[in-house]
N, C-alpha and C positions, 0 to 999 in steps of 0.2 A: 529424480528428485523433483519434485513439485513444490513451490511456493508460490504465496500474491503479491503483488508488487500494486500499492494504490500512489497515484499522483495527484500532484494538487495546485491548484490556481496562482498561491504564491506561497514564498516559504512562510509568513504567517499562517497560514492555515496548514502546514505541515508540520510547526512543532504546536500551536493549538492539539492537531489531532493525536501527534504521541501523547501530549500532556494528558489529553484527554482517556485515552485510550491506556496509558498506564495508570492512571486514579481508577481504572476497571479489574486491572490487574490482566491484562491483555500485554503478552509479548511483543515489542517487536523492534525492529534495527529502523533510524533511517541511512539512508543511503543515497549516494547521487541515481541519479533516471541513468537506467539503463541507455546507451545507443539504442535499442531497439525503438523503445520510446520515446515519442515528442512530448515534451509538456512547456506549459510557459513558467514551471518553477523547475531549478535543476534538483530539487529534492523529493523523494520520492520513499514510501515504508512499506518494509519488506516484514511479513509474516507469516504464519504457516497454513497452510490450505486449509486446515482442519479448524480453523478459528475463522473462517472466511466469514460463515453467516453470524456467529456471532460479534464479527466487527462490523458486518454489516445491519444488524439489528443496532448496535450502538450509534453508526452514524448515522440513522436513520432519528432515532429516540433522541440523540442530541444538537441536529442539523449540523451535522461538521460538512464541510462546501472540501470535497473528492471532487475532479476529474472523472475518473476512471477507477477501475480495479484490475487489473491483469492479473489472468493465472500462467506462471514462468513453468515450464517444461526445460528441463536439465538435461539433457543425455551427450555423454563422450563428448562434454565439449561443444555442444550445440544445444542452442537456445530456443524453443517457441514459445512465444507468447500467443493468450485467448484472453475473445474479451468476456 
């Protein structure tokens, strides 16, 4: 199971970008930062791989301020994250 996990500067700008990112009709959860992850906000939105470039064409078109993107790799209980 593959999913992205984006992080963000503070939690203002993490429900900014659901707000944002649901007004698109783009899915997604957030969720606390993974342990694998350091961010300096503990909140962090988890979506599906297959919507990556178009959340990434959104945050780009509407300057939403992300961290990062992680893509999460699943298997048996073990986690890797890519940046």
């Amino acid at each position: 199971m593959e999913y992205c996990v984006a992080t963000f500067p503070s939690v203002y700008e993490a429900l900014h970008f659901e707000k944002v990112l649901k007004g698109e009709n783009i899915p997604l959860e957030l969720i606390p930062v993974p342990r694998e992850i350091s961010s300096s906000c503990g909140i962090a939105a988890k979506f599906d791989l297959d919507l990556k470039n178009q959340v990434e064409a959104v945050i780009a078109s509407k300057n939403l301020a992300v961290d990062q993107i992680y893509i999460l790799e699943e298997k048996r209980k073990k986690k890797k994250f890519f940046i």
